[in-house]
N, C-alpha and C positions, 0 to 999 in steps of 0.2 A: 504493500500500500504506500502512498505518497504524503507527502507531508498532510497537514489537517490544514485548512484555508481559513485565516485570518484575517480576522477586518484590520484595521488602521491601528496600530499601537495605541497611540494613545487612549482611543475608545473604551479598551480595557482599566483604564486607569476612572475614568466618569464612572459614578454612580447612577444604578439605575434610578427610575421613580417607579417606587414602590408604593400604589395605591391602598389607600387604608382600606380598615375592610366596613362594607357597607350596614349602615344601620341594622337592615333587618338581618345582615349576619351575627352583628353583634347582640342586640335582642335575642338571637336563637341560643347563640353562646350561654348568654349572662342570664336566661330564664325571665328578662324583662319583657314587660307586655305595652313600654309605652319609650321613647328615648328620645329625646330631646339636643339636638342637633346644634350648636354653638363652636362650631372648629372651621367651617369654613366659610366667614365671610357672607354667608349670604343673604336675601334679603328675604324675611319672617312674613311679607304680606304678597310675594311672590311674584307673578309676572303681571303688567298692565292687560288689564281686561280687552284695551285694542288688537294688542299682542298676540292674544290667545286666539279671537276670532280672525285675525289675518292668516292663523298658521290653517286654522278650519277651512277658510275659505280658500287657501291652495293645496289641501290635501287630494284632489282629484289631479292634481299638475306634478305627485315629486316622481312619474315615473321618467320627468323630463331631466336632462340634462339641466345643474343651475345654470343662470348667468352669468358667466365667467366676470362680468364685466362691473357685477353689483351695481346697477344701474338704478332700479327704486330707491334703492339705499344710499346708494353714492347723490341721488337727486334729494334725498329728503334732508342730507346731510348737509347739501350745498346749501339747501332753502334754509333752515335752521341757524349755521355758522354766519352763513351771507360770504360763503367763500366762492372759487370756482368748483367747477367738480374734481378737477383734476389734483386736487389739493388732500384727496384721501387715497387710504390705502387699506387695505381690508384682510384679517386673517383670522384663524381658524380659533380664537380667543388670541386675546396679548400674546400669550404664551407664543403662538407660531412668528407674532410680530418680532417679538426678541431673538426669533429662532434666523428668521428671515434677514434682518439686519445684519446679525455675526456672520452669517453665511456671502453677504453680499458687501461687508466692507470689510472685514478679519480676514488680513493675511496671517498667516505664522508670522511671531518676536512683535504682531503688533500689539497694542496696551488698550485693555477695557477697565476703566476705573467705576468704582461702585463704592458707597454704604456699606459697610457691616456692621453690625446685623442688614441686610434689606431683599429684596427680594432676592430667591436662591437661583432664578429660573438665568437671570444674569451670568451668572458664575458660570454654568452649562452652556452658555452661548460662547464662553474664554475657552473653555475645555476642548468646545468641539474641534473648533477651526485654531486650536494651536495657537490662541492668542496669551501674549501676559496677564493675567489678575491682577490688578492690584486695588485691593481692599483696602478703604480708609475707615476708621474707626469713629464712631458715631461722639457727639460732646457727652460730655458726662449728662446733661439734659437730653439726652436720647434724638438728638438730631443730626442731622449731616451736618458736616462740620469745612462747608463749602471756601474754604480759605482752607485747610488741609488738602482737599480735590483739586485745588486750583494748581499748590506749588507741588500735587505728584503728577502732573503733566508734564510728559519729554517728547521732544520729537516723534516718537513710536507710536503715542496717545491716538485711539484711533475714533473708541466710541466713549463715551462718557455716562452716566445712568444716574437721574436723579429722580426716586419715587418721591410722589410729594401728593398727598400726603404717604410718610412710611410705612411701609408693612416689613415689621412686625410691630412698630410701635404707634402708630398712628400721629405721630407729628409731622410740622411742615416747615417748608423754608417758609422767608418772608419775602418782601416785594424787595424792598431794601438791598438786600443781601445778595439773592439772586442777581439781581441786577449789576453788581458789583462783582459777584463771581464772572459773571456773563463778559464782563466788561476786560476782564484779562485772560479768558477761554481763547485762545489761537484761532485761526478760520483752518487748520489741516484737521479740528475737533468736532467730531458729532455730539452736537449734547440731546440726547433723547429724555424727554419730564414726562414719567411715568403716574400722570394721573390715572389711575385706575379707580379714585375714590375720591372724585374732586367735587361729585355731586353730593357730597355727603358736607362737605367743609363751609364752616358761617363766617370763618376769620377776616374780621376786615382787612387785614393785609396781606391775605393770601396773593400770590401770582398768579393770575392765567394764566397758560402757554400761550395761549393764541397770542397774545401780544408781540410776543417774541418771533413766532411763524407771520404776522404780518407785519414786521420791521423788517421780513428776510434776514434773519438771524439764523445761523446754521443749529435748527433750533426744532428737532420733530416733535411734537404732543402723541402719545398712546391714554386713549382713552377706553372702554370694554362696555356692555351692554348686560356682563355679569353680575356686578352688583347692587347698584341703585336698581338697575331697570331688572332684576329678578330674572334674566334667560341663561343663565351660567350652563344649564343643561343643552342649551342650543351652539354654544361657542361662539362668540361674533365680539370683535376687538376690531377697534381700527386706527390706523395713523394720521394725524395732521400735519404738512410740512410743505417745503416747497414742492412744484414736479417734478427738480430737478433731483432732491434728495430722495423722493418716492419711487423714481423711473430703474434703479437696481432692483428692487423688492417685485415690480412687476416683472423681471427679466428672472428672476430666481424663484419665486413663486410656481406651485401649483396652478393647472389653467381652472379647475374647479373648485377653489379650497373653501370656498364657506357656500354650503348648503342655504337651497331653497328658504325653506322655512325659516333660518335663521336670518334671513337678509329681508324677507317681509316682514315677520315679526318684529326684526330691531326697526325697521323704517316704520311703523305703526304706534311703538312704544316711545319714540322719539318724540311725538306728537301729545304726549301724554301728561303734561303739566303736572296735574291733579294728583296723578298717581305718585310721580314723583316728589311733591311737595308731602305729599302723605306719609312717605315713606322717610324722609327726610324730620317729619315733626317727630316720628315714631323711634328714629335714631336719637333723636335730643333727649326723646323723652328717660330713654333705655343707656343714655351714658349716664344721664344723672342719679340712675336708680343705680350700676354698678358703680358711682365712683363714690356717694353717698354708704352704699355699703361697706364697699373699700376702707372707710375714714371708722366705722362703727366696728370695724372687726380689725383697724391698727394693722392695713395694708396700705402698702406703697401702692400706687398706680400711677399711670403714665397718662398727662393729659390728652386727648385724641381729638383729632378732627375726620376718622374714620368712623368706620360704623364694627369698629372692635375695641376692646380696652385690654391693655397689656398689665397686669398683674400679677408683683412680687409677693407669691405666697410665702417667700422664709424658708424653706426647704425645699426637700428634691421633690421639682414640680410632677415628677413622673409620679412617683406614690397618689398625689394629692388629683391626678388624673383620676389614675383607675378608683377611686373611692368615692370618685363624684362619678365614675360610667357606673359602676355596680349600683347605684343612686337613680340609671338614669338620664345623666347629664353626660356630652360630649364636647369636652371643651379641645383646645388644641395646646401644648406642651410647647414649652422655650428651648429643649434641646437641639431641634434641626438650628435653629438661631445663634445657637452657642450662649443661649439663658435658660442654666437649666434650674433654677430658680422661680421661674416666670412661667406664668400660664397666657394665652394669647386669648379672650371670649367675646365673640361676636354678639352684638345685640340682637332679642329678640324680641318677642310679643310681651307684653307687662307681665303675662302668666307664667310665660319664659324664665324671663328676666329674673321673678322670686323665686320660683322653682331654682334656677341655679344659685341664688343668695343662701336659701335653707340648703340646699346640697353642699356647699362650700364653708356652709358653717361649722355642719356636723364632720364635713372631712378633717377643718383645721382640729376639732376638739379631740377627734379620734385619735 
């Protein structure tokens, strides 16, 4: 026999993603009859009722081929922003966005800088394509610390990654500051602002991206349809920037990568003010109850402009997991983040919301 065929070295060296295992696995597991879902981010009043009846009403069409072109979407996008169309770019959740970009501007020895803690999906787009990492360390107030990002830029600097607001911590830059980091960012630098939860954010001095994409600043916005707008099961993420930054990702792209149904329903729920703001008062309401808890039970928490709160439970957060899922309650764990101290819990319904405060209490006493 001949040797065994090998993919790429370093492929070997990336970790997989190892999906958790699904609710009603876990219920079977644990003998539980009811589990309460707080680990992933998502939104507790679910997808816009326009949403829903868009996907119904092209269900007699998905034995077609999609629109390669996302043309509804890309028009509803255009109406909305008041941009061109050609100003978007669309992929299979963020996830394939960030997948797409490494792929299309990561040479090998070139540099993606990131946040750490911040999104992991980043670090995998370094790995694939043979790029450098280099990880800056968040301020002791759990933010980017955009004057550290700024001087580990070298020549090589190819892509740049600033989540805003952060996951896993829910803080943001400010206008201020950005605009100052921005101001000494090279023009050879992608800066990509990885709003993924911007619709959730009230800060009066938060930054839009778009500001920056219509100065023509080398400056792309990721936005997603997964979380405010409740279709995380659909996948639909898309890019704002110039055409000239977007014209790689169409050249490296899948000709079908986002589905039928996911590009009607996002152009439907985009339309959706009502829902949104709904879900938006239901996030205020659901930080105040976890961080009011927080302060009653003499835990640290992390101020947020997400729709999660990040909290220092005092010990190894994994214990204090599993004693809230035998409870019931599925929160998400700080170790993939490198806090393993910290537990990560998305807001939910007010019913939610106490159900995991009474879970969390009995786990600390236990």
């Amino acid at each position: 026999m001949g040797m065994p065929v090998r993919a790429r070295a370093h492929v070997y060296q990336m970790q997989p993603y190892r999906p958790s295992k699904t609710p009603e696995q876990l219920m079977h597991e644990l003998g539980l009859s009811e589990l309460i879902k707080l680990s992933a981010n998502e939104n507790p009043l679910g997808a816009s009722p326009r949403a829903k009846e868009a996907i119904v009403k092209y269900l007699d069409k998905i034995h077609l081929y999609p629109d390669g072109n996302c043309t509804i979407l890309r028009d509803a996008l255009s109406q909305f922003y008041r941009l061109p169309p050609d100003h978007f770019a669309f992929g299979n959740g963020s996830d394939e966005l960030i997948h797409l970009f490494g792929v299309a501007y990561l040479e090998p020895e070139d540099e993606l800088i990131m946040a750490h803690p911040s999104f992991v999906r980043y670090e995998a787009s370094a790995q694939l394509n043979r790029a450098i990492l280099k990880q800056v360390p968040l301020t002791p107030d759990f933010r980017h610390d955009l004057k550290a990002m700024a001087d580990a830029i070298t020549a090589r600097t190819k892509l740049l990654y600033v989540a805003n607001p952060n996951n896993p911590t829910g803080t943001i830059v400010y206008r201020n500051e950005l605009e100052r980091f921005l101001e000494r960012v090279p023009d050879h630098v992608l800066v990509i602002l990885d709003e993924a939860y911007f619709e959730y954010v009230d800060h009066p001095d938060y930054p839009h991206g778009l500001d920056y994409v219509g100065a023509g600043r080398n400056v792309v916005v990721f936005r997603t349809f997964s979380k405010a707008y409740g279709l995380a099961g659909l996948r639909i993420g898309y890019a704002i920037g110039r055409p000239d930054l977007l014209d790689p990702i169409e050249r490296v792209r899948e000709p079908f990568n986002v589905n039928t149904l996911a590009q009607v329903a996002a152009a439907a729920a985009i339309t959706d003010r009502e829902h949104i703001e709904r879900t938006r008062a239901f996030n205020r309401a659901g930080l105040e109850t976890l961080q009011a808890a927080c302060e009653r039970l003499g835990l640290r928490s992390v101020p947020s402009q997400a729709n999660f709160l990040l909290i220092e439970v005092g010990c190894e957060c994994a214990r204090i997991q599993q004693r809230l899922l035998r409870q019931g309650v599925l929160v998400r764990t700080g170790e993939v983040f490198g806090m393993p101290t910290f537990l990560r819990v998305n807001t939910g319904t007010p019913e939610q919301n106490e159900r995991f405060i009474e879970a969390l209490q009995y786990a600390l006493h236990k």
